[in-house]
C-alpha positions in Angstrom: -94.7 -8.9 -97.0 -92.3 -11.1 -95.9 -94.1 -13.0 -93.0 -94.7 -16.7 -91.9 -98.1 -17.2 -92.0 -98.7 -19.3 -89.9 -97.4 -17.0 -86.7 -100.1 -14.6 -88.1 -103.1 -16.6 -86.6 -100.7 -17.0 -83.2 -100.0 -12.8 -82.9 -103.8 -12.6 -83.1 -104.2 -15.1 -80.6 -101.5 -12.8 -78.3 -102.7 -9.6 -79.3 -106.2 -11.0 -77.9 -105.0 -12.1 -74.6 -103.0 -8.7 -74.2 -106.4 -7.1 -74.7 -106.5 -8.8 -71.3 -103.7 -8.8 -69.9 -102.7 -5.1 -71.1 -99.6 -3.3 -68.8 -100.7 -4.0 -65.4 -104.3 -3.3 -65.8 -106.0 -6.6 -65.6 -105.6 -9.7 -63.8 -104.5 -13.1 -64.8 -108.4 -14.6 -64.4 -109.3 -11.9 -67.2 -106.0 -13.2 -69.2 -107.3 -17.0 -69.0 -110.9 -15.9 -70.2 -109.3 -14.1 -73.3 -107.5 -17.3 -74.1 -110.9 -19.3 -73.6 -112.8 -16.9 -75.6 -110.5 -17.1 -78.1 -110.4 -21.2 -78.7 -113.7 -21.2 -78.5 -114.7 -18.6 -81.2 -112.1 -17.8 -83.6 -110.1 -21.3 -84.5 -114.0 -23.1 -85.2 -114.6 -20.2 -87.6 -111.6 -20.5 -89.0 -112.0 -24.1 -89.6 -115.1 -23.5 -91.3 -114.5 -20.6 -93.3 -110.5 -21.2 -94.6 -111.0 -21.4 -98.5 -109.8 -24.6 -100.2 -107.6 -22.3 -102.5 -104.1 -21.0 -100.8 -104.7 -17.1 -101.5 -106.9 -15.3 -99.3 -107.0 -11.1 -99.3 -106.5 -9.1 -96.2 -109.9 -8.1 -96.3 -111.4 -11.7 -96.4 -108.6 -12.9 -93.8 -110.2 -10.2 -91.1 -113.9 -11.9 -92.0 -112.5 -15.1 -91.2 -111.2 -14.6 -88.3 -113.2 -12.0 -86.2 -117.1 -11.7 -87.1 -117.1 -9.0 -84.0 -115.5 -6.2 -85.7 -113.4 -5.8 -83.1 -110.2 -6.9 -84.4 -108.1 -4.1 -86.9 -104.8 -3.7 -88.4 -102.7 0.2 -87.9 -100.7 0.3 -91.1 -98.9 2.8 -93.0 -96.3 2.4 -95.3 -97.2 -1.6 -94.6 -98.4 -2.8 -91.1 -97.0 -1.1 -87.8 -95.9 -3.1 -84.7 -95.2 -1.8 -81.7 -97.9 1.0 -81.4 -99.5 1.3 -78.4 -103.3 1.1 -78.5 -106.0 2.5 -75.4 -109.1 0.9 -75.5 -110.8 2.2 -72.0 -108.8 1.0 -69.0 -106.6 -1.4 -71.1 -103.6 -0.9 -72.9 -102.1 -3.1 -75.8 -99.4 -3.3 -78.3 -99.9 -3.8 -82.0 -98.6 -7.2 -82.8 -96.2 -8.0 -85.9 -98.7 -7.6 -88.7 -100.0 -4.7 -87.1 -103.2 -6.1 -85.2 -104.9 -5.6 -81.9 -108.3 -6.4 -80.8 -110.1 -3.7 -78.9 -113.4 -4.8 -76.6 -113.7 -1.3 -76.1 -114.6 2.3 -78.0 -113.5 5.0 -78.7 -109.9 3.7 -78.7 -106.2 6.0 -79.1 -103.3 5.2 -80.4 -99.6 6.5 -79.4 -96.2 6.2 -80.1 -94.4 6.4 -76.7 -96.5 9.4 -75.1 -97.3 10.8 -78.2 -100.6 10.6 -78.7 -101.3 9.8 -82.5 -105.0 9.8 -82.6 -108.3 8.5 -81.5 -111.2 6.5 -83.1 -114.9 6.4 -81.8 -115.1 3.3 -84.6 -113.2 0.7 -86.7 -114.0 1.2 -90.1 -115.6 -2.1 -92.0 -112.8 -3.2 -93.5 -110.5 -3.6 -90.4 -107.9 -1.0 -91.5 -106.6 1.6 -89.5 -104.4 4.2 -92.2 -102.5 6.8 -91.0 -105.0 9.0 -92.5 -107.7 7.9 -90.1 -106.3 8.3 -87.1 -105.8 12.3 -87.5 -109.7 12.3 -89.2 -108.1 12.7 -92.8 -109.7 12.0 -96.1 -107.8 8.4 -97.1 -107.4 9.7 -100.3 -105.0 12.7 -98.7 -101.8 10.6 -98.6 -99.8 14.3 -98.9 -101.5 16.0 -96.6 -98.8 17.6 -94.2 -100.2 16.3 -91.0 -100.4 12.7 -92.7 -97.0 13.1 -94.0 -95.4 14.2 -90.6 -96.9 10.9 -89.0 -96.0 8.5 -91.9 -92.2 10.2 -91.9 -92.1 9.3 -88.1 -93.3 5.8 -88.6 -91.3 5.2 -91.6 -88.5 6.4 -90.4 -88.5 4.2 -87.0 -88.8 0.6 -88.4 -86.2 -1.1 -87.1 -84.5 -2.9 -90.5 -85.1 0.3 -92.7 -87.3 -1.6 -95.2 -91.2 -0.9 -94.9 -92.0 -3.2 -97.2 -91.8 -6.2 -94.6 -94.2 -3.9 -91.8 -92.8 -1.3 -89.8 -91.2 -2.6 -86.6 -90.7 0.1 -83.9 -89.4 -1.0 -80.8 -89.0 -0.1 -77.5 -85.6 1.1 -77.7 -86.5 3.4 -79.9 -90.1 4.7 -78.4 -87.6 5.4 -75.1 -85.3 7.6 -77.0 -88.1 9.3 -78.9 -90.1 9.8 -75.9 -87.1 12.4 -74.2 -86.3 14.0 -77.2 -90.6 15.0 -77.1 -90.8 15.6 -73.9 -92.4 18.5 -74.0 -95.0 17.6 -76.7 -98.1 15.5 -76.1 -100.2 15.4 -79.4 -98.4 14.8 -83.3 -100.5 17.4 -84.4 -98.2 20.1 -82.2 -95.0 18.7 -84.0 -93.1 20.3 -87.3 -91.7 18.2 -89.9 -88.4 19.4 -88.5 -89.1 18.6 -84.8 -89.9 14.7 -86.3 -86.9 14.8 -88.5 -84.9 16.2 -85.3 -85.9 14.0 -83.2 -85.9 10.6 -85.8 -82.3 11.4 -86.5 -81.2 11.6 -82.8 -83.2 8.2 -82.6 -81.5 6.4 -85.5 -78.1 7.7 -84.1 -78.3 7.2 -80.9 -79.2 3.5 -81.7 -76.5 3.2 -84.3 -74.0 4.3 -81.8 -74.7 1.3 -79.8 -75.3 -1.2 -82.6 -73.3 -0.3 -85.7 -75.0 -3.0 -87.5 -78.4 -1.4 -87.3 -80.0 -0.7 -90.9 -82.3 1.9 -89.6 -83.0 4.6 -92.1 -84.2 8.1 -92.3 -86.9 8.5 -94.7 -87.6 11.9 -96.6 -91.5 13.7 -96.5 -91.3 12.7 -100.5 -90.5 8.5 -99.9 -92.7 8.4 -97.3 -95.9 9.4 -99.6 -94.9 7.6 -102.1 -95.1 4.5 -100.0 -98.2 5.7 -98.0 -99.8 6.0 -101.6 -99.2 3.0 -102.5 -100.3 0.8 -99.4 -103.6 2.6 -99.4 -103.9 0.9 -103.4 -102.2 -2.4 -102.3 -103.0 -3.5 -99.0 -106.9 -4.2 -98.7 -106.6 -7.1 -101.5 -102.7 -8.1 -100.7 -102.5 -11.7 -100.7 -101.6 -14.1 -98.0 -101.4 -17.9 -97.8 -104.0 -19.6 -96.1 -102.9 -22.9 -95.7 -101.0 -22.6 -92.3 -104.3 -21.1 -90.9 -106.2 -24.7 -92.1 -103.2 -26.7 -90.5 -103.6 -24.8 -87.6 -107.2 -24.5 -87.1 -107.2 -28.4 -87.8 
């Protein structure tokens, strides 16, 4: 994952505060006490718990720095930004490595208006698959519900290459949200309705930014690379050093 670890501790300071602040639902009081809350709990635990060594897993990095189990990753193919996440009146965005924190249960999680699922719990080890979101065994990575969600998420990241997080932004969510209009739920979507709509998306876009690198990926890619991030990700590697610097 090509990421700079050190902005990992500061999106999960922001995804924190826009727990808060979410889109014109809370106040800026309830902002500043995110923030507080924040300083106060997270960077001393980090400071504490950082190992010596640089590695640190996924799984380890979420003990680290959130003991509340209230802080999870959305990933697919590899990590998802841009998802929007309800967790009772407040809304968020999942930040560049995918994360959010959610005071609340149960919370949902959409695309645009496309409601992609809902969860009364986060599961212990802070990951939120594709799979779980539509109540699907993780193991099912070719299930045809699992693969119409992973080919829409795929599909929408805004370099065309998963394998640095999948990036969907607004721009896109806009144009995907007329071409559904008329559809609330991904379970009430074909493959061909996502492909439809994914390839008006990526054209659309590319007719105003010929430089775009978006891609359209096929049902068969997109399983292949769900299958592998459900192997890979819980014990993927990151370096822990900028978190010490920071926390220090």
């Amino acid at each position: 994952m090509k990421c700079n670890i050190k902005l990992i501790l500061l999106s999960m300071v922001t995804s924190m505060v826009l727990v808060g602040c979410g889109e014109g639902s809370s106040s800026s009081t309830t902002t500043l006490q995110k923030t507080e809350k924040v300083q106060e709990n997270i960077v001393p635990t980090v400071k504490a718990k950082l190992p010596n060594s640089s590695d640190i897993s996924y799984s380890d990095l979420f003990k680290v720095l959130d003991n509340s189990n209230k802080t999870a990753m959305i990933t697919d193919a590899f990590s998802v930004e841009g998802l929007k996440v309800v967790c009772g009146t407040d809304e968020i965005k999942s930040d560049k490595y995918g994360m959010f924190t959610c005071d609340t249960l149960p919370l949902s999680v959409y695309i645009g208006n496309i409601k992609l699922g809902e969860l009364s719990k986060i599961n212990k080890d802070r990951i939120i698959y594709t799979q779980d979101l539509l109540h699907i065994s993780r193991a099912a990575t070719m299930h045809p519900d699992v693969t119409k969600l992973s080919v829409l998420l795929q599909s929408l990241d805004e370099n065309g290459d998963v394998m640095d997080g999948i990036d969907i932004t607004q721009s896109s969510v806009d144009i995907l949200n007329q071409d559904l209009a008329n559809f609330k739920t991904i379970q009430e979507l074909t493959l061909d309705d996502i492909n439809n709509a994914v390839n008006d998306v990526i054209a659309t876009r590319k007719a105003n930014d010929a430089n775009l690198s978006m891609v359209k990926v096929s049902a068969h890619d997109a399983q292949i690379a769900l299958t592998s991030a459900l192997a890979n990700t819980p014990a993927r590697a990151v370096d822990a050093t900028a978190y010490r610097s920071i926390a220090q």
